[in-house]
N, C-alpha and C positions, 0 to 999 in steps of 0.2 A: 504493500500500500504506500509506505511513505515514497519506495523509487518511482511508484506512478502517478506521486503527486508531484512530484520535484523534477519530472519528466515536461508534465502538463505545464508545470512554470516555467522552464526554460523552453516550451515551443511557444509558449506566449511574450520571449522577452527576444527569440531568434528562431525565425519560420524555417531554418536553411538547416534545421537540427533533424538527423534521420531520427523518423518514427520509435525505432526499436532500440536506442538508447536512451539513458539519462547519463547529461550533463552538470558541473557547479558552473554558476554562473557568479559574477562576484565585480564594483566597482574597487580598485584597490589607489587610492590615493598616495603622494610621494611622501608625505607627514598629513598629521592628523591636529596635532598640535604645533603651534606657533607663536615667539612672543612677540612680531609685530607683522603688521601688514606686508603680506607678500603673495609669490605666486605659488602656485602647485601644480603638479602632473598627474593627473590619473589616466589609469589604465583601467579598461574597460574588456573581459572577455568572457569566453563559453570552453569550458577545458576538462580535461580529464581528470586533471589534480590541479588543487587548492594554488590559488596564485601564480601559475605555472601556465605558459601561453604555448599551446598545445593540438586547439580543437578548430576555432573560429572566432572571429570580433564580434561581439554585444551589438547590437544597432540599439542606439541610447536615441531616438527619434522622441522619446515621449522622458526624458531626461528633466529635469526642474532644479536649479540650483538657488535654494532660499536664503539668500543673507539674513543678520539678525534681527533686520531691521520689518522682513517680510518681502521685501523688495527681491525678485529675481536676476541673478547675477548671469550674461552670457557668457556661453564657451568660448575660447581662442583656439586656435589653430587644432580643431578636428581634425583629425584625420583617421580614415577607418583601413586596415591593413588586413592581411591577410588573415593573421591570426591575435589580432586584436586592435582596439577602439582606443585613441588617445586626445587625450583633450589636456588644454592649462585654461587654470581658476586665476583671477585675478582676486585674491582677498583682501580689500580695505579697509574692514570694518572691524569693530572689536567685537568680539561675540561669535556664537556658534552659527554654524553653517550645513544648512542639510542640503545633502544630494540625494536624489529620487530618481529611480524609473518608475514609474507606476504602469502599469496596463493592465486593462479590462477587456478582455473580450470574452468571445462565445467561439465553441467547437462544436461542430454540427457532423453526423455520420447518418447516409442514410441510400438510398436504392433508386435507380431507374431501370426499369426493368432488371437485367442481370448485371446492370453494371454500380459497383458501390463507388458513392461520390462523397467526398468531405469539404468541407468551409470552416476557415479559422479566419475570424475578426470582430468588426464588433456587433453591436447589437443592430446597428443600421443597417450594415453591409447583409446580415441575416434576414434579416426585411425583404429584403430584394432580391436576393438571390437563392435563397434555400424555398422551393415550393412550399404552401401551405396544405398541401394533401400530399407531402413527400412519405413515399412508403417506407418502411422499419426504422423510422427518424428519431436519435438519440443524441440531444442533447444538452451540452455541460458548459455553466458558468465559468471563467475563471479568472481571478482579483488577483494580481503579484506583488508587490513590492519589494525592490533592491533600494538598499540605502546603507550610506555610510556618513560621517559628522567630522567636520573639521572645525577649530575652535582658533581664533585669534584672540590674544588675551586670555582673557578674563571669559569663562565658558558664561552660555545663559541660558534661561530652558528651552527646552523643547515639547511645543505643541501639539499634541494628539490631532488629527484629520478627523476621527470619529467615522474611520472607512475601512472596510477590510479588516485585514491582519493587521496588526501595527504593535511596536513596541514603544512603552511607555517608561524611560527612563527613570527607575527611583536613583539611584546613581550614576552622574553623569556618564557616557559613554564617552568621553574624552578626558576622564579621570581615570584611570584603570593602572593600576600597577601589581606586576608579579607578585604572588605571595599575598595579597590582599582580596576579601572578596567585594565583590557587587553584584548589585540585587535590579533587579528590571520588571516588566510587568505586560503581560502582554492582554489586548484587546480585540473584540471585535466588532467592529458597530461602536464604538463605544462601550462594551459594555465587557468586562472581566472575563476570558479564557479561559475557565479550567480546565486539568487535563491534558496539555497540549506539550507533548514532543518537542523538544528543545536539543539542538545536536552543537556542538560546538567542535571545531577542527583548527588547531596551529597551521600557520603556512608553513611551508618547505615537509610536508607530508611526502613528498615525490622522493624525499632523500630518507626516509625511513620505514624500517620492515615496519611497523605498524603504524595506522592510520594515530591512534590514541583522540576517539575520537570522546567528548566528553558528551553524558548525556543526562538529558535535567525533563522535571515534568513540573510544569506550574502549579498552584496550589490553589484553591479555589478560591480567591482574589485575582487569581493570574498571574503570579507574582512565580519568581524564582531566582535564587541566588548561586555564584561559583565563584568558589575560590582560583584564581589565575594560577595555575602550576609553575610556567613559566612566561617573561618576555618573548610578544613578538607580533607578529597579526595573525587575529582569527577570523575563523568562515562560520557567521551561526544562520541556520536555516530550522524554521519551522512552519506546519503545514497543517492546514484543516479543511474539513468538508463539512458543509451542510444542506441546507435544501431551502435558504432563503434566497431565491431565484428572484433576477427580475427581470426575464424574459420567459415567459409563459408555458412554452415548449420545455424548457429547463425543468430536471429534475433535480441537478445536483448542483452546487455552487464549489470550486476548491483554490482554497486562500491559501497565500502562499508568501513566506516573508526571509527577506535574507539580507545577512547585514555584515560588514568587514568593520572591527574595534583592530584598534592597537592597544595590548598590553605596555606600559614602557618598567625597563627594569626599577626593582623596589629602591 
């Protein structure tokens, strides 16, 4: 279950992903922290292993970079490559900084006569294009978000959307050091998670016999905490399904959240 929901979110953040695997997909920024205004590099991809450009480039088309002011900050020199997506942040301001992919769409599976046909996008493009008496027609919501936070100064809070998956900082995500824990809180709609799958993986996994992946289950506030083992950057993903559809046809909704912290040593 979890690889066929982390499957369904990575063909919703890159259409060019073959059906029959799953991918991490992951924004990985050049610092996370900063003590004055300056630039950054992130990398942006679809890969095999945690931080590791390997598979394909993220196409970040639906990307939002929010200053702290609320104001959206634009990319400099994109450029999408073969096996990853690169952009520089220009940061002036003091205060936290979120990056976002969001995407919403719809996956449709269904028959004309002997022949089986699929549509991935959003709810409009399903309007229009997927028949309204489509024979053995299945289908499924799906909400993503990729995000990571960069902090100039002095950190500030971070605002819940009240959409989807989303995680709700009780401890900054730009304060994080080895050997200490922090505590997070995840939503949906707004409204407390319980229950939900929390996976957490160090980068440079690609250089070790085992993944050491770390695994956490929210608490029925939503809430969950981990102690950092060591410095460095993590990949945490977590995935849910339900059946609050809002496209008609839909029987299943699966939310989907993933997010790159830097640990820095204690």
């Amino acid at each position: 279950m979890k690889r066929t929901l982390k499957l369904a979110a990575a063909l919703a953040f890159c259409l060019q992903l073959p059906a029959a695997h799953a991918h991490n997909f992951w924004l990985l920024p050049s610092s996370t922290v900063l003590s004055k205004a300056s630039y950054i590099t992130v990398d942006a991809a679809v890969a095999n292993d945690i931080f590791h450009f390997n598979h394909v480039p993220l196409r970040v088309d639906n990307l939002v970079v929010s200053a702290p002011d609320g104001s959206t900050v634009p990319t400099e020199n994109l450029q999408q490559g073969k096996l990853r997506t690169v952009f520089d942040l220009n940061l002036t301001q003091t205060g936290t900084y979120r990056l976002a992919v969001v995407n919403d769409g719809v996956m449709a599976m269904w028959k004309e006569g002997d022949q089986p046909k699929r549509f991935r996008g959003n709810a409009e493009g399903f309007a229009k294009e997927v028949p309204a008496n489509a024979t053995e027609l299945r289908v499924t919501e799906s909400v993503s978000r990729l995000e990571t936070f960069v902090t100039v100064g002095k950190p500030t809070a971070i605002q819940p959307t009240g959409k989807g998956l989303e995680l709700v900082p009780v401890t900054h995500p730009n304060d994080l050091f080895a050997g200490e824990s922090a505590t997070f809180r995840f939503q949906v709609d707004g409204k407390p998670a319980a229950g939900i799958e929390v996976v957490l993986v160090r980068g440079g996994s690609r250089y070790r016999n085992q993944l050491e992946e770390i695994k956490l289950t929210t608490d029925a506030e939503g809430k969950f905490s981990v102690k950092w083992p060591q410095a460095g950057m993590y990949w945490l993903d977590a995935d849910v399904t339900d059946d609050k559809t809002t496209v008609k046809q839909a029987k299943e909704r699966r939310l989907s959240y993933v997010a790159t912290f830097e640990v820095l040593p204690e």
